[in-house]
MIFI-350079 format. One record per residue (C-alpha): residue in one letter; x, y, z. Coordinates in steps of 0.001 Angstrom, whole numbers, padded with zeros to 6 digits, always signed. Example, Ala and Ser with C-alpha at 12.3 -4.5 7.8 and 13.67 -1.06 7.14 Angstrom:
BEGIN
A+012300-004500+007800/S+013670-001060+007140/
//
This chain:
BEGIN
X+095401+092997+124174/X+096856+094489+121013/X+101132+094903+120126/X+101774+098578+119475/X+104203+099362+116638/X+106036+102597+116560/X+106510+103086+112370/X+108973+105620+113297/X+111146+103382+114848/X+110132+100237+113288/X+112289+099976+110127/X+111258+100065+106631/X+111273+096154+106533/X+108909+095737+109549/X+106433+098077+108099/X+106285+096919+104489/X+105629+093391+106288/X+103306+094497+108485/X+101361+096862+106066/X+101278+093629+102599/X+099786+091737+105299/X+096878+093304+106299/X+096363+095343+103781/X+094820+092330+101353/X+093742+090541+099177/X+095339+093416+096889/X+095124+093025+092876/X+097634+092439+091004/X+099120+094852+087740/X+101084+092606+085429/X+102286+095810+084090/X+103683+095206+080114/X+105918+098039+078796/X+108586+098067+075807/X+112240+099236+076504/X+113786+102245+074046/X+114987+099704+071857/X+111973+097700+071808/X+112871+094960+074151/X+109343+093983+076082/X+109216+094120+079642/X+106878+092184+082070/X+106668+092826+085914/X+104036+092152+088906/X+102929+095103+090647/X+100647+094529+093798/X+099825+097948+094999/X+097446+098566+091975/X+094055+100486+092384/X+091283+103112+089763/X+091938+106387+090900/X+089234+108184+088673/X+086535+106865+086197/X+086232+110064+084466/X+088819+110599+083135/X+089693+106585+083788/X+092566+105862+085305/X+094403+103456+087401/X+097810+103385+089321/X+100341+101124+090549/X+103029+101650+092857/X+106649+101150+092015/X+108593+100219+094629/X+112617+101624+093991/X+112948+102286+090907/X+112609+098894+088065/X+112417+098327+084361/X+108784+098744+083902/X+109439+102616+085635/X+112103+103488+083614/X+110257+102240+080557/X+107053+104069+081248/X+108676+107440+081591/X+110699+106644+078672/X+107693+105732+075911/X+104817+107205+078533/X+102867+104211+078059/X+101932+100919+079365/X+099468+097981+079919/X+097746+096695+082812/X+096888+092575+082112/X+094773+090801+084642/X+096683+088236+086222/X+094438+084947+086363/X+094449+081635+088015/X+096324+079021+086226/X+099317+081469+085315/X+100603+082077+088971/X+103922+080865+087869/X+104238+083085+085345/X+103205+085943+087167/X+105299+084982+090239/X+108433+084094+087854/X+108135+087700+085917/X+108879+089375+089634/X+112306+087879+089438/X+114966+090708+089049/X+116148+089847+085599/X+118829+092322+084213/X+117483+095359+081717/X+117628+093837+078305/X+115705+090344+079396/X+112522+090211+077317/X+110326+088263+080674/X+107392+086915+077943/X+110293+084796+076379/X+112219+084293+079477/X+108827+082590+081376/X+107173+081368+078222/X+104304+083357+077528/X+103112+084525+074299/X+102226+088161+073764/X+099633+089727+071028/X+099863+093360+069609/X+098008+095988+071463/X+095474+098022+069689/X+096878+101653+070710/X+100078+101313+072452/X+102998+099922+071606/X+103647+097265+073939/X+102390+094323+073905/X+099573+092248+075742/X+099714+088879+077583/X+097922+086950+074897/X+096389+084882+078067/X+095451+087112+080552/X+091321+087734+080370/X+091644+091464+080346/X+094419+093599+079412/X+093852+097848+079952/X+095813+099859+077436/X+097455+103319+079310/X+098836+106167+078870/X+101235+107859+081365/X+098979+110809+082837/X+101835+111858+085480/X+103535+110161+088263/X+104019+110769+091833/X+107534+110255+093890/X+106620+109221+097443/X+109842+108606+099286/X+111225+104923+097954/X+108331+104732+095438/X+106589+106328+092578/X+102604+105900+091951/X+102512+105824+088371/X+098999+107053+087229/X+097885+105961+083627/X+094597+106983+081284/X+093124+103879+080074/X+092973+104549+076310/X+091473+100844+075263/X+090631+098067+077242/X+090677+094405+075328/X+088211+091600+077690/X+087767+088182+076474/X+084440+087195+075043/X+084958+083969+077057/X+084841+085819+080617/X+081745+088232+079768/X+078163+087337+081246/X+076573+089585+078387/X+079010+092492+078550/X+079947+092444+082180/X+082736+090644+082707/X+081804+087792+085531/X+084481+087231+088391/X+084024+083517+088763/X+085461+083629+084849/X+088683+086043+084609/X+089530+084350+088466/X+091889+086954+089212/X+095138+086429+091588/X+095914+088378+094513/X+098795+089243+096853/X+098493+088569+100524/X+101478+088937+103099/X+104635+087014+102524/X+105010+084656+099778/X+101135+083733+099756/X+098563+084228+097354/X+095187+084614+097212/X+092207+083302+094726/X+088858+084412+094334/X+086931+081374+096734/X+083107+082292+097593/X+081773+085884+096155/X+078621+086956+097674/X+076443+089445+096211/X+075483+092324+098626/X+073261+094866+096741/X+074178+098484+098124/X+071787+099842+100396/X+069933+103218+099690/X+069528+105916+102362/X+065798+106339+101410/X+065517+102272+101808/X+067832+101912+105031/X+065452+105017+106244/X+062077+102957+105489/X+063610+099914+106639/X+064068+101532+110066/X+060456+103261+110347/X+059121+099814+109574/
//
């Protein structure tokens, strides 16, 4: 037996809850962007994805229009950090609606470091942090898809197994439904298979 929900009758609220639920665990951009008069910004964004390799670039999803919008449209640039275990009050606290003009590194207590190309600045503790420029954006209803060209990407030496970096050391956080959060837990390694293999596998 399965509930049937009509999403043109449902309601905006009953679909975003419905829709953050199952679609999970989904990444987190702890997007960084600096104001027109400098002030930082800091803000959790959890419908974050790559959209192209070549060029590379990733997106995240504003939902309404917020500070870190505003501020990328304004400067056209921004930076994705990863958001790691051990800072999910940090990450959770720098969602709260703070008025334009609140600086959220200072107001949470995290330190930042100077980015190499852009001008705002990095989350001196998250493992990886993905420099962008605005490439265009994309008004879908109450949201806009912000698309960005990664221009640098900084990684910790500390997470790297050679120079991949290994997911059981940047432990990145996730969004699930409602106010819970997911963590990496078991990883299993599933090499892809081939047609040419799945085809031999088969006649054998």
């Amino acid at each position: 037996m399965r509930v049937d929900i009509d999403f043109d009758t449902a309601g905006r609220a009953a679909a975003y809850r419905l829709l953050t639920s199952v679609v999970v665990p989904r990444p987190i951009a702890w997007v960084s962007t600096v104001a027109e008069d400098g002030t930082a910004n800091l803000a959790p964004h959890s419908f974050f994805t790559i959209s192209c390799v070549e060029p590379p670039i990733v997106q995240f999803t504003s939902v309404g229009r917020k500070d870190t919008l505003r501020n990328v449209e304004a400067t056209g640039e921004f930076v994705v950090n990863l958001a790691p275990e051990g800072l999910e009050r940090q990450v959770n606290e720098t969602g709260t609606d703070f008025p334009p003009g609140v600086d959220e590194f200072d107001a949470v207590g995290l330190a930042k470091e100077p980015s190499l190309v852009v001008k705002a600045p990095r989350v001196a503790d998250a493992p990886v942090a993905l420099e962008c420029r605005l490439h265009s954006t994309l008004c879908l209803g109450d949201s806009t898809v912000v698309l960005g060209r990664v221009v640098h990407a900084a990684v910790s030496a500390s997470v790297l197994d050679g120079d991949h970096p290994d997911i059981t050391r940047i432990r990145p956080l996730s969004r699930l439904g409602r106010d819970e959060w997911g963590t990496v837990g078991g990883v299993r390694s599933i090499p892809r298979t081939r047609y040419e293999d799945g085809r031999a596998g088969a006649a054998g």
